[in-house]
N, CA and C atoms as an extended XYZ file, in Angstrom:
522
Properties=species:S:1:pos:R:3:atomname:S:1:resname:S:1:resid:I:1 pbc="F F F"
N       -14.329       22.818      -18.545 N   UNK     1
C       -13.435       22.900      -17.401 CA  UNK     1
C       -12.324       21.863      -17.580 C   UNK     1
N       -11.172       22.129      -17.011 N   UNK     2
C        -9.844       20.947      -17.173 CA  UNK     2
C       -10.123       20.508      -15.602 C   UNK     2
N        -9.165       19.544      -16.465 N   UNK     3
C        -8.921       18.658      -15.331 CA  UNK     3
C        -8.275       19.019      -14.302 C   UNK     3
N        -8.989       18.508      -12.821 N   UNK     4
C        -8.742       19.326      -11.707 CA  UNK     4
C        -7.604       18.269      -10.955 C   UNK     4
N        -6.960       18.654      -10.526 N   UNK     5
C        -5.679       18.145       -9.614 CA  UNK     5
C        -6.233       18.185       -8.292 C   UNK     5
N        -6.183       16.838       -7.787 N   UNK     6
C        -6.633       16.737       -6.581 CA  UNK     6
C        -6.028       17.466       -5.512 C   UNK     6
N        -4.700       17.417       -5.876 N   UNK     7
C        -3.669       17.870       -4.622 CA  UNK     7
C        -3.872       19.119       -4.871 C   UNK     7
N        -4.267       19.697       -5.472 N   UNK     8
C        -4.484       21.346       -5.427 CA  UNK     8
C        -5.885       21.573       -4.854 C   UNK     8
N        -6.799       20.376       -5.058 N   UNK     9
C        -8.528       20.764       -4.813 CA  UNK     9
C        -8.188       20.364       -2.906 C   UNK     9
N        -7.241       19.396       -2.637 N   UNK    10
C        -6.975       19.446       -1.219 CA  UNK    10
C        -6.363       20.764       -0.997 C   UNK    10
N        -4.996       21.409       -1.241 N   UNK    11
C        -4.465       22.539       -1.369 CA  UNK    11
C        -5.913       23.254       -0.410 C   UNK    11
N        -6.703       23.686       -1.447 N   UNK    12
C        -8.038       24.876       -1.613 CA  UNK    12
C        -8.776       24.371       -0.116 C   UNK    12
N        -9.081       23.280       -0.285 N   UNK    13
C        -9.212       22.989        1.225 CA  UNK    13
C        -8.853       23.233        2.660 C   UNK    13
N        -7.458       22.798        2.172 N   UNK    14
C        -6.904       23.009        3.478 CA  UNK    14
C        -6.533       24.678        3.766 C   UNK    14
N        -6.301       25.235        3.213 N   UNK    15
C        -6.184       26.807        3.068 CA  UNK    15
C        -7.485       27.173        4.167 C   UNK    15
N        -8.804       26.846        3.533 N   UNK    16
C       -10.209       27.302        3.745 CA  UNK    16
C       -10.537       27.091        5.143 C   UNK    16
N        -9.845       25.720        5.368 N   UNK    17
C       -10.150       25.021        6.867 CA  UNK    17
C        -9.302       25.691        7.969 C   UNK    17
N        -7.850       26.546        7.234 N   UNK    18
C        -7.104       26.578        8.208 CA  UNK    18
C        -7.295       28.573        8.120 C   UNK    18
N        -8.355       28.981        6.983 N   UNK    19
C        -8.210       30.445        7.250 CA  UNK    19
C        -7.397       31.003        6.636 C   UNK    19
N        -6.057       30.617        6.060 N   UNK    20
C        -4.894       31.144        5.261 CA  UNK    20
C        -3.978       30.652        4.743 C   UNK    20
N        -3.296       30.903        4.205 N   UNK    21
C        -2.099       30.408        3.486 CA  UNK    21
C        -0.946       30.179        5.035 C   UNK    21
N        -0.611       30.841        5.655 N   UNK    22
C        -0.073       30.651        6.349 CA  UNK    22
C         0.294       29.625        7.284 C   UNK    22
N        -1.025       29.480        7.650 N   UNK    23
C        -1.402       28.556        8.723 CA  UNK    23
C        -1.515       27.158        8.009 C   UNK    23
N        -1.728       27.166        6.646 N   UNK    24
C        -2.072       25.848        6.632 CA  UNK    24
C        -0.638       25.536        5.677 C   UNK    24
N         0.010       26.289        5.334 N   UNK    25
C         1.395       25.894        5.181 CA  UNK    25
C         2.029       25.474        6.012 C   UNK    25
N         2.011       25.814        7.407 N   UNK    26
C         2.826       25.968        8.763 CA  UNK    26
C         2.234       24.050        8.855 C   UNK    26
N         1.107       23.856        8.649 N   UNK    27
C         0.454       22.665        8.723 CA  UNK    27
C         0.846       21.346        8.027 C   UNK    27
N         0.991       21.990        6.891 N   UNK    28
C         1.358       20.720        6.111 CA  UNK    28
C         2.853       20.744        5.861 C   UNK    28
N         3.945       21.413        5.963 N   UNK    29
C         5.428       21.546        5.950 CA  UNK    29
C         5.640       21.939        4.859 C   UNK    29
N         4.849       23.206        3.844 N   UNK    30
C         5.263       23.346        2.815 CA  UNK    30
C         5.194       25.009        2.668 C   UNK    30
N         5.733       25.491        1.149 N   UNK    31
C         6.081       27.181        1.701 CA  UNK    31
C         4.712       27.683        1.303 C   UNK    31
N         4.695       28.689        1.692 N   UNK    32
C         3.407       29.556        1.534 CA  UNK    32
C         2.987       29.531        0.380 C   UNK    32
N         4.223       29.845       -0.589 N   UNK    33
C         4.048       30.130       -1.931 CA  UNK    33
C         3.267       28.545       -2.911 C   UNK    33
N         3.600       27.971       -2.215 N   UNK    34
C         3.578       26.559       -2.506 CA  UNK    34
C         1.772       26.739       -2.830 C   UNK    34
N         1.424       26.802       -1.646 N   UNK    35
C        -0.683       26.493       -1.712 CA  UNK    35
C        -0.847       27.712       -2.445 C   UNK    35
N        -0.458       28.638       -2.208 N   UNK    36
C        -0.763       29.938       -3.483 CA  UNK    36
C        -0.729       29.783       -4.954 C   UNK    36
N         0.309       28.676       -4.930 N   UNK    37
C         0.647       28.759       -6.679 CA  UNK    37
C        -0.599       27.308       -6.904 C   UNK    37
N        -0.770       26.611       -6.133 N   UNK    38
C        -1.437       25.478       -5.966 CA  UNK    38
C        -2.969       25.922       -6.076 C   UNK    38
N        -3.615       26.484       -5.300 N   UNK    39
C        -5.368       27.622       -5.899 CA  UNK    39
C        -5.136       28.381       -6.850 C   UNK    39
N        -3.897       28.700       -7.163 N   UNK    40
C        -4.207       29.481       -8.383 CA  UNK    40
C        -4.596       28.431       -9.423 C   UNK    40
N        -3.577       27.850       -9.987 N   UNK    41
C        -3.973       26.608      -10.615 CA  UNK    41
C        -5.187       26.095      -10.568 C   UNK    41
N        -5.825       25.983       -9.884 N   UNK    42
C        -7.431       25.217       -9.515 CA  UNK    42
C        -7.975       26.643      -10.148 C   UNK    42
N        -8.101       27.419       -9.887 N   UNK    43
C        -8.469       28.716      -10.180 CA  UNK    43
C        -8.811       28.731      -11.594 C   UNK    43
N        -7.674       28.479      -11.796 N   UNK    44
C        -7.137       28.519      -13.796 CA  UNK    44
C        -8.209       27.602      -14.560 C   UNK    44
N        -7.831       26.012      -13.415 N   UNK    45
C        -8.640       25.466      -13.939 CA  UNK    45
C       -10.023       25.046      -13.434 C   UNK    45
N       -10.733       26.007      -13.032 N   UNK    46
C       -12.195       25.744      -12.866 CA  UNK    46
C       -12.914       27.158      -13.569 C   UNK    46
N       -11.700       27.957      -13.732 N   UNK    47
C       -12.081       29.245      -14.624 CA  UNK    47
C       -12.759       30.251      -13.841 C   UNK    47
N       -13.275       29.777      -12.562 N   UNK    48
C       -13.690       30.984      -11.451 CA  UNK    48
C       -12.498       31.084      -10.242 C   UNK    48
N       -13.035       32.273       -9.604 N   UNK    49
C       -11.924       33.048       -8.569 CA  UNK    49
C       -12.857       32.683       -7.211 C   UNK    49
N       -11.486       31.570       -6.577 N   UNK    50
C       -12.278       31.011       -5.543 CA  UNK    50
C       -12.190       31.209       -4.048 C   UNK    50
N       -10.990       31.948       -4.080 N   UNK    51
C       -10.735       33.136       -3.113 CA  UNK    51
C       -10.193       34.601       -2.998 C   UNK    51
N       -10.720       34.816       -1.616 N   UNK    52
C       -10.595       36.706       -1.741 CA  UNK    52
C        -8.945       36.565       -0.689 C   UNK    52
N        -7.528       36.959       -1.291 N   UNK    53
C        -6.594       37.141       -0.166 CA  UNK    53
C        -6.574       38.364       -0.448 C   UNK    53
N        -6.092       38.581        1.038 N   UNK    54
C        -5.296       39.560        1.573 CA  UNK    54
C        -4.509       39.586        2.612 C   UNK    54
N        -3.718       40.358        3.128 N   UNK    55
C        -2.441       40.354        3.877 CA  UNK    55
C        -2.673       40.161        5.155 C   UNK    55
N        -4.251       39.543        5.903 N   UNK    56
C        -4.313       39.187        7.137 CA  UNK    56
C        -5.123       38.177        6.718 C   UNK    56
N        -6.095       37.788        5.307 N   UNK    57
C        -6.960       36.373        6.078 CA  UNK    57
C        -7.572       35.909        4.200 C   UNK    57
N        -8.100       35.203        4.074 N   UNK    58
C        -8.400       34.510        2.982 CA  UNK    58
C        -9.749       33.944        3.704 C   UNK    58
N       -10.669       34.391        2.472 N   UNK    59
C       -12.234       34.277        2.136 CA  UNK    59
C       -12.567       33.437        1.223 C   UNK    59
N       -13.607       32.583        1.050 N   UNK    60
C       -13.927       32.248       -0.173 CA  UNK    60
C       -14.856       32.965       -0.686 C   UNK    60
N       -14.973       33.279       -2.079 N   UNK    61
C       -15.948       34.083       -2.890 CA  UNK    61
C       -17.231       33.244       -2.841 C   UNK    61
N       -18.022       33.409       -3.630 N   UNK    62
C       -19.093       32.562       -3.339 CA  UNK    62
C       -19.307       31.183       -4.332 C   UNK    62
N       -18.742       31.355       -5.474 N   UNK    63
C       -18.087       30.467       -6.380 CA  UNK    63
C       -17.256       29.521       -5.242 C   UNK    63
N       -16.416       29.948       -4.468 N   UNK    64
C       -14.870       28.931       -3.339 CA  UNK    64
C       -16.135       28.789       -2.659 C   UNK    64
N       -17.357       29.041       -2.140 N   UNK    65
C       -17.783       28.726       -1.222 CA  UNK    65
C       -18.438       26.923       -1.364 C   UNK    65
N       -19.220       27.554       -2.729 N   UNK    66
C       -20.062       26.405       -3.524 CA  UNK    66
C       -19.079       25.208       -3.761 C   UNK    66
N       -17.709       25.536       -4.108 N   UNK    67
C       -16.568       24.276       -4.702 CA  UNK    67
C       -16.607       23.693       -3.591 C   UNK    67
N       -16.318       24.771       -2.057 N   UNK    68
C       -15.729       23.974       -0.867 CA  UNK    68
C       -17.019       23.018       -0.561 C   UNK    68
N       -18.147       23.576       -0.222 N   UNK    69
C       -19.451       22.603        0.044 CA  UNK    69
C       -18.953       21.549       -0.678 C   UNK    69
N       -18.867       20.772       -1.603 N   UNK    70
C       -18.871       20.465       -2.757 CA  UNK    70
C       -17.392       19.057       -2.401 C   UNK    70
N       -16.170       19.439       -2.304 N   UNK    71
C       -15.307       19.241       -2.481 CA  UNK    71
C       -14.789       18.588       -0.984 C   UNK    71
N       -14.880       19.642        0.008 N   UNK    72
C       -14.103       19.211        1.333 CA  UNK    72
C       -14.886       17.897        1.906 C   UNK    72
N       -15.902       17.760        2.058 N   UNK    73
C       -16.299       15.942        2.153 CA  UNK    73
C       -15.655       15.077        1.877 C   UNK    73
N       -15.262       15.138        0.654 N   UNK    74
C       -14.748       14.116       -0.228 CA  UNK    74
C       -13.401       14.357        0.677 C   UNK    74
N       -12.752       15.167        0.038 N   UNK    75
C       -11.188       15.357        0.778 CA  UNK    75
C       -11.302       15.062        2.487 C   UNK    75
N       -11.785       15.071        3.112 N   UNK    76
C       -11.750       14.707        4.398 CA  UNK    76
C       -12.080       13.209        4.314 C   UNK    76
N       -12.756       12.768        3.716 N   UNK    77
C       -13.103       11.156        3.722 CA  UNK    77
C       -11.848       10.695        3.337 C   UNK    77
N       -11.127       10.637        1.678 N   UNK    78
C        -9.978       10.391        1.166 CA  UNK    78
C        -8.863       10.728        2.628 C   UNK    78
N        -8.403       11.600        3.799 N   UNK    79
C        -7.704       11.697        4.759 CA  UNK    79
C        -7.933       10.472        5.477 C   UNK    79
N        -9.355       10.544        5.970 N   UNK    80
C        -9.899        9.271        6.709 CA  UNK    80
C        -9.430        8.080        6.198 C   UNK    80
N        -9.674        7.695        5.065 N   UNK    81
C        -9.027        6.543        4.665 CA  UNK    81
C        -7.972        6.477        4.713 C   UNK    81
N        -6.821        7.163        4.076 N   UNK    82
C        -5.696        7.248        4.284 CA  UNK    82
C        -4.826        6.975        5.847 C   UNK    82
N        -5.714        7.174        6.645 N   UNK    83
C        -5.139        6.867        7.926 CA  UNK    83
C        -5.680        5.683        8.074 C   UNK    83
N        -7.119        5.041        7.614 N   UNK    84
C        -7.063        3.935        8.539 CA  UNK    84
C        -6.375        3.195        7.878 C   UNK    84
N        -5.930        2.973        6.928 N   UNK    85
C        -5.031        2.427        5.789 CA  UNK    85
C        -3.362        2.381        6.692 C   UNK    85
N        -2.806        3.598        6.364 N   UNK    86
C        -1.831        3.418        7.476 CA  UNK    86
C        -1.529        3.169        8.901 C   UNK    86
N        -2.817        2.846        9.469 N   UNK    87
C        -2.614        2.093       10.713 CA  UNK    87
C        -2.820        0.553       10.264 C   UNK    87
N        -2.926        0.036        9.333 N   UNK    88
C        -3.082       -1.477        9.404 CA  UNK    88
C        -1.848       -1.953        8.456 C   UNK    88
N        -0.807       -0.688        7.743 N   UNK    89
C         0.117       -0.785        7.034 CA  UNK    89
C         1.360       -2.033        8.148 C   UNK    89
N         0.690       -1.853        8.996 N   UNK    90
C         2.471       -2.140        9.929 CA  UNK    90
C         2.031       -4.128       10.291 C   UNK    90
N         1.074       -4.319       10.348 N   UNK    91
C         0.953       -5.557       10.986 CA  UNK    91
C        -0.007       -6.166        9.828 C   UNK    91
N         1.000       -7.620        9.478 N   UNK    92
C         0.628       -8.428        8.506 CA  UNK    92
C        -1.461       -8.806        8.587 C   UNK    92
N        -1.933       -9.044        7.413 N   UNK    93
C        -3.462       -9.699        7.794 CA  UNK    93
C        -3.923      -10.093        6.290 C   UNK    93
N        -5.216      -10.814        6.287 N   UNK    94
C        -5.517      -11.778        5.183 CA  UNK    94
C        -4.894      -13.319        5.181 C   UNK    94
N        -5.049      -13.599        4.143 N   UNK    95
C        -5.225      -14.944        4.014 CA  UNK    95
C        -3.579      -15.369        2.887 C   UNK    95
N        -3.117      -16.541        3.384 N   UNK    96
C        -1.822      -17.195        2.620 CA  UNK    96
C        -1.757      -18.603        2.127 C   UNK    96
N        -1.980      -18.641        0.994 N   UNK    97
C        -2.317      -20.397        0.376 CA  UNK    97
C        -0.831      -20.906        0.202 C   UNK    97
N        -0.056      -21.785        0.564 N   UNK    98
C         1.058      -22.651        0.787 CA  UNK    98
C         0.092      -23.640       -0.057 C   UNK    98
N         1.750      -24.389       -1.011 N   UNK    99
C         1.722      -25.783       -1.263 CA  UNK    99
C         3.207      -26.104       -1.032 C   UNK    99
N         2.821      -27.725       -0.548 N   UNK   100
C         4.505      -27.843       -0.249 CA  UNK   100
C         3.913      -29.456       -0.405 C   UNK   100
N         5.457      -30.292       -0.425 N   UNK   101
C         5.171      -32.087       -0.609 CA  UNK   101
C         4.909      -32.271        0.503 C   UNK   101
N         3.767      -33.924        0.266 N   UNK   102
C         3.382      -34.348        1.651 CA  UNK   102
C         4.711      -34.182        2.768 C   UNK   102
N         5.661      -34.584        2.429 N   UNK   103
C         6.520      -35.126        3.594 CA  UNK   103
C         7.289      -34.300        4.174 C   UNK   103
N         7.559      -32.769        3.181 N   UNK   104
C         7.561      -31.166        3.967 CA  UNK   104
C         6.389      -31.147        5.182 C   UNK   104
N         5.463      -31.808        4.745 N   UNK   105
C         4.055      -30.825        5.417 CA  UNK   105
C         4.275      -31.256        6.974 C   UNK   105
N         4.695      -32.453        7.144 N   UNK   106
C         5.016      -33.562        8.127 CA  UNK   106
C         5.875      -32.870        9.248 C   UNK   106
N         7.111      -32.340        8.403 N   UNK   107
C         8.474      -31.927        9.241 CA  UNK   107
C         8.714      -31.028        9.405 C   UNK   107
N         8.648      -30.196        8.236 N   UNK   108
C         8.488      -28.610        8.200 CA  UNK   108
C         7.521      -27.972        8.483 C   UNK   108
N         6.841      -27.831        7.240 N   UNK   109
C         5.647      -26.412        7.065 CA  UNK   109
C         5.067      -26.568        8.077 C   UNK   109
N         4.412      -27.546        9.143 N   UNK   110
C         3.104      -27.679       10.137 CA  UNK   110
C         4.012      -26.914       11.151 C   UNK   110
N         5.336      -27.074       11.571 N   UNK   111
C         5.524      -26.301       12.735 CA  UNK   111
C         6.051      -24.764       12.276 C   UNK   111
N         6.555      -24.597       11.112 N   UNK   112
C         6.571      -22.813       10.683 CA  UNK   112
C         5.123      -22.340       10.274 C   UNK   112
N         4.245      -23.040        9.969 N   UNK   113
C         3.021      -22.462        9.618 CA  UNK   113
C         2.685      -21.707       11.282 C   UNK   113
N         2.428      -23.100       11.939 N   UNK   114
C         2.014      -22.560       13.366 CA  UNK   114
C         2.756      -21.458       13.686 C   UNK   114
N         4.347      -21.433       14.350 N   UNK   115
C         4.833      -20.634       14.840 CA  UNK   115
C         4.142      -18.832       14.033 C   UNK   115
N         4.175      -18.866       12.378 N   UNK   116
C         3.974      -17.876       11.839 CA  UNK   116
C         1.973      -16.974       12.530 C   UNK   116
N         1.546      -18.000       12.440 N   UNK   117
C         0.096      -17.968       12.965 CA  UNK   117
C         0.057      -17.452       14.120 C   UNK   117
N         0.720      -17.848       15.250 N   UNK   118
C         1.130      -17.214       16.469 CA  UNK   118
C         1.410      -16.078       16.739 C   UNK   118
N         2.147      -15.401       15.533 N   UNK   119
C         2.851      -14.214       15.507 CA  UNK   119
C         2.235      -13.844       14.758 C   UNK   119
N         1.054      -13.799       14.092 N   UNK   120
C         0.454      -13.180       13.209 CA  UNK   120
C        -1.081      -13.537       13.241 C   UNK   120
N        -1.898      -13.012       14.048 N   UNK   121
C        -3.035      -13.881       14.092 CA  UNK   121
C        -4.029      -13.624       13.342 C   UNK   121
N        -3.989      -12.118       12.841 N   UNK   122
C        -4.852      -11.482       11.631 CA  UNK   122
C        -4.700      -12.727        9.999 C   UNK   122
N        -3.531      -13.091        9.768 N   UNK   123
C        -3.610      -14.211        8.837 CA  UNK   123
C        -3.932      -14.926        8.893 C   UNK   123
N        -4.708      -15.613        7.970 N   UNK   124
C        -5.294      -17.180        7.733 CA  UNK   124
C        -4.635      -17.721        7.246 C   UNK   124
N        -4.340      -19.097        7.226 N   UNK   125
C        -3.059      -19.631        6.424 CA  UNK   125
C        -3.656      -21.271        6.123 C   UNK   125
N        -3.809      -21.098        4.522 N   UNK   126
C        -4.148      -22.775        4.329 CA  UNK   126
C        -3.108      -23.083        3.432 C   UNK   126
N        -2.808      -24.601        3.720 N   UNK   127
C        -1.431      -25.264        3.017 CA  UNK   127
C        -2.233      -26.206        2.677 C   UNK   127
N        -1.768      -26.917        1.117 N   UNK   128
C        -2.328      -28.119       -0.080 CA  UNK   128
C        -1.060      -28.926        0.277 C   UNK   128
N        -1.327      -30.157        0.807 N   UNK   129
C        -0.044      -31.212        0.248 CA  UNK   129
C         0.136      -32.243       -0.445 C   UNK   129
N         0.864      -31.631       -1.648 N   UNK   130
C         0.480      -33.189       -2.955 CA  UNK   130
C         1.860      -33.187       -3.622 C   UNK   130
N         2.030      -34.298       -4.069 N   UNK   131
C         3.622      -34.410       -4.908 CA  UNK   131
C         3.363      -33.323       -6.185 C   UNK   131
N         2.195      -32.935       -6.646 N   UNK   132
C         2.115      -32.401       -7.527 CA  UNK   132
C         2.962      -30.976       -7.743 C   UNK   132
N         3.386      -30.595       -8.721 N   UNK   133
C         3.413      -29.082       -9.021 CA  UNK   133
C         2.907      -28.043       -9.198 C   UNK   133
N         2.998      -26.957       -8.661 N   UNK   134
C         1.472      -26.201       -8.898 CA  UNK   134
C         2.196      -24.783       -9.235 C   UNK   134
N         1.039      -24.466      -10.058 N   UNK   135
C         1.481      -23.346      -11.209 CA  UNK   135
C         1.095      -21.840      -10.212 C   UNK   135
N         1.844      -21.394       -9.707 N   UNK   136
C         1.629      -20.217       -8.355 CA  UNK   136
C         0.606      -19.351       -8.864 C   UNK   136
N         1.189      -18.728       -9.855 N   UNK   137
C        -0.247      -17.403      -10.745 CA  UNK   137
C        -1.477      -17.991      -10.803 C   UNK   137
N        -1.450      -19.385      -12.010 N   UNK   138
C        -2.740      -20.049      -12.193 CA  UNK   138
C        -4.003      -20.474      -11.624 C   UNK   138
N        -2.956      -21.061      -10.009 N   UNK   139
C        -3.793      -21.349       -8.952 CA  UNK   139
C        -3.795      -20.802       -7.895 C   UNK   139
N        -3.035      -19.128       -8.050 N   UNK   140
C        -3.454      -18.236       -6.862 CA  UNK   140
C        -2.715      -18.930       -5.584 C   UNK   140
N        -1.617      -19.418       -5.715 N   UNK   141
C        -0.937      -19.348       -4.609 CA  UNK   141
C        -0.001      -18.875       -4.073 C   UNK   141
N         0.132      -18.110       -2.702 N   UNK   142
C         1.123      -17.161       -2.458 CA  UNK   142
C         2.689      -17.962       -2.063 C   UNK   142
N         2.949      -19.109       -2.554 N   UNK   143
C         4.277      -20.106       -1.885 CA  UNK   143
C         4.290      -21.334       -2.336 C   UNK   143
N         5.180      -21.470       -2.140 N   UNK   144
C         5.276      -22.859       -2.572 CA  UNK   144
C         6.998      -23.729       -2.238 C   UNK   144
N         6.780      -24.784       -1.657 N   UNK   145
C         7.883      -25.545       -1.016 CA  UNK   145
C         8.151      -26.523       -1.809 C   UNK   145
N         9.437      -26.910       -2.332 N   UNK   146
C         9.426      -28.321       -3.433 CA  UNK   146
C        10.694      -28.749       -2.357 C   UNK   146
N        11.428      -30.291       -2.477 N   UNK   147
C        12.212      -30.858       -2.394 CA  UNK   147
C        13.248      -31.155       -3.842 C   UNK   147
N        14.232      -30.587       -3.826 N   UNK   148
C        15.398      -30.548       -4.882 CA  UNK   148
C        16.280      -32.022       -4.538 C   UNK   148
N        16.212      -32.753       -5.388 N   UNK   149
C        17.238      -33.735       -5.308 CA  UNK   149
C        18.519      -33.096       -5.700 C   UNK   149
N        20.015      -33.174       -5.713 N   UNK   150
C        21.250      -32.972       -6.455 CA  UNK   150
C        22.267      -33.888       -5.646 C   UNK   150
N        23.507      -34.362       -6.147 N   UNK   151
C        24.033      -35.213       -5.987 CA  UNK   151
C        25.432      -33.915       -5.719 C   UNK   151
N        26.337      -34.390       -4.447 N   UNK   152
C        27.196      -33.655       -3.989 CA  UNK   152
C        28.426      -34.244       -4.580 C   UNK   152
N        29.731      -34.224       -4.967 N   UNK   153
C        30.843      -34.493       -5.846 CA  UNK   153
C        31.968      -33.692       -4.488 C   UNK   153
N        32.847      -34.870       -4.045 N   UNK   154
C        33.790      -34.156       -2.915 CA  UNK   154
C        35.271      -34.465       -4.306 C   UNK   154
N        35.924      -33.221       -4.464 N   UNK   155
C        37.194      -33.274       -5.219 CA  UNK   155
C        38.200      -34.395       -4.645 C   UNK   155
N        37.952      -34.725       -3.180 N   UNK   156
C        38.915      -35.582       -2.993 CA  UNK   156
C        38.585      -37.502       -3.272 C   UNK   156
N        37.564      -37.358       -3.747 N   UNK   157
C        37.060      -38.714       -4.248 CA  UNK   157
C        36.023      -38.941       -5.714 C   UNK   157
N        35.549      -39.954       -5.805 N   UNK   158
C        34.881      -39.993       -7.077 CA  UNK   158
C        33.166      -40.107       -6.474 C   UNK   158
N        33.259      -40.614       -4.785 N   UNK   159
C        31.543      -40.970       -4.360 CA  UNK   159
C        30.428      -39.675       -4.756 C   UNK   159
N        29.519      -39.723       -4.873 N   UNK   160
C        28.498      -38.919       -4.873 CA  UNK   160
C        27.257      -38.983       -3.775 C   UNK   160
N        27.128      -38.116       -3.111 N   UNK   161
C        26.032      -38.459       -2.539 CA  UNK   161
C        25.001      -37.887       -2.644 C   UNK   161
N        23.714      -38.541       -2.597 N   UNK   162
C        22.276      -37.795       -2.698 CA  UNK   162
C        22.095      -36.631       -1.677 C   UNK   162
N        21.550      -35.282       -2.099 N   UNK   163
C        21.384      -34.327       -1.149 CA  UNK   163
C        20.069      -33.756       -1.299 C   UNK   163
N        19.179      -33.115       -0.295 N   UNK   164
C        18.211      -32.897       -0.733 CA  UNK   164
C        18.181      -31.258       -0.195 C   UNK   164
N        17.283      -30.599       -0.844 N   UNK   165
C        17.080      -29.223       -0.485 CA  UNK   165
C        16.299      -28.419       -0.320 C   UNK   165
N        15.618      -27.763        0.028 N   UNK   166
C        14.516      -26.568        0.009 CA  UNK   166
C        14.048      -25.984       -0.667 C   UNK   166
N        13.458      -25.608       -1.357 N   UNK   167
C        13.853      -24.742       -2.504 CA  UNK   167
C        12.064      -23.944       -1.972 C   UNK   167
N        11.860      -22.852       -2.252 N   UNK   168
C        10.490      -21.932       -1.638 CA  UNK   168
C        10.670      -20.921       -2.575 C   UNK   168
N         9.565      -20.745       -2.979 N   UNK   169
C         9.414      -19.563       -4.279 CA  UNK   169
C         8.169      -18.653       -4.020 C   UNK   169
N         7.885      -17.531       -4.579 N   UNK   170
C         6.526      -16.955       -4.570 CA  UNK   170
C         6.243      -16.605       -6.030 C   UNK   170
N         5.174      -15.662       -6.464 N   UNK   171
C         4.872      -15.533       -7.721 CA  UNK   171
C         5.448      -14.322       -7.773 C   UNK   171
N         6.103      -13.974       -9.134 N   UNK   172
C         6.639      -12.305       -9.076 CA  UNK   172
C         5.333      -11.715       -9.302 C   UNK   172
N         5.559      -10.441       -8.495 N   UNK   173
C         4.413       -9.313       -8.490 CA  UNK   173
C         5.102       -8.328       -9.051 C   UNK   173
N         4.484       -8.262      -10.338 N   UNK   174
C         5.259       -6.492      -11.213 CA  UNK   174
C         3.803       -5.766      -11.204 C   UNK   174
C-alpha cells in the first residue's frame, strides 16, 4: 500500500460523516470536485473502493466501512487538538528566563518584569543578575539585557561624553 495522505484520509471522513460530497464540501469551503478527486486518491492508494456514489448519497463499501472504523477516531482526535491548540494560540503562557546586570535588575527589569506578569499571568518569569555574559542558546535563555558604554562626539566641540545604553537581544530561532 502507498502512502496515505492524511488530508485525503480526513477528505474520506468527512464525506462519510457528512453523507456526501456535497454537504461536506458546503462544510469545509471547498468544490465538490475537490473531496472527489481527494477519495479517489486514497482509493488509488489503499488499492480498495471505499465508496459507493451516486447522484443522491454516498455509502461506504465494506472495505470504506472497515478504513472509517479504523481512521475517523484518529481524525476527530487530531480536530480536537487542533482546536484546543488554537484557543491557547492568542494569549501568551510558560515560562521566560531573563539575564540582565545587577544594576538593570534594580531600575529596570524588576518593574517591566512585574508590569509584564500582570498582563500575563499564565507566564513564569525568572531573571539571573550577574555582570557576567551569558551565552542565550547554551544556557537556554529567552533575553538578555547588557549595558553598552559609547562615548557621544558633538561636531561643535572636541568634549566626549560617556553614554550608556540598552541593548536586549533574544536567541535567533530558525
Amino acid at each position: 500500500m502507498a502512502e496515505l495522505d492524511l488530508n485525503d484520509v480526513a477528505a474520506f471522513v468527512r464525506v462519510l460523516d457528512q453523507a456526501g460530497f456535497a454537504k461536506a464540501a458546503r462544510e469545509l469551503g471547498v468544490p465538490t470536485s475537490t473531496l472527489s478527486r481527494a477519495v479517489a486518491r486514497l482509493e488509488a492508494a489503499t488499492g480498495a473502493r471505499l465508496v459507493h456514489r451516486n447522484t443522491r448519497n454516498v455509502t461506504a463499501t465494506s472495505e470504506g466501512q472497515s478504513f472509517y472504523a479504523t481512521v475517523a477516531p484518529a481524525v476527530r482526535a487530531l480536530r480536537s487538538a487542533g482546536r484546543a491548540i488554537e484557543g491557547q494560540a492568542g494569549e501568551p503562557r510558560g515560562h521566560l528566563r531573563l539575564s540582565a546586570p545587577n544594576d538593570l535588575g534594580a531600575t529596570f527589569v524588576a518593574g517591566v518584569v512585574s508590569q509584564f506578569c500582570e498582563r500575563y499571568p499564565e507566564v513564569t518569569v525568572s531573571v539571573e543578575l550577574s555582570a557576567r555574559r551569558v551565552n542565550l542558546v547554551q544556557e537556554g535563555y529567552d533575553l538578555a539585557c547588557a549595558r553598552v558604554l559609547s562615548c557621544v562626539t558633538l561636531r561643535s566641540s572636541r568634549a566626549r561624553w560617556p553614554t550608556s545604553r540598552l541593548t536586549c537581544t533574544r536567541p535567533r530561532i530558525t
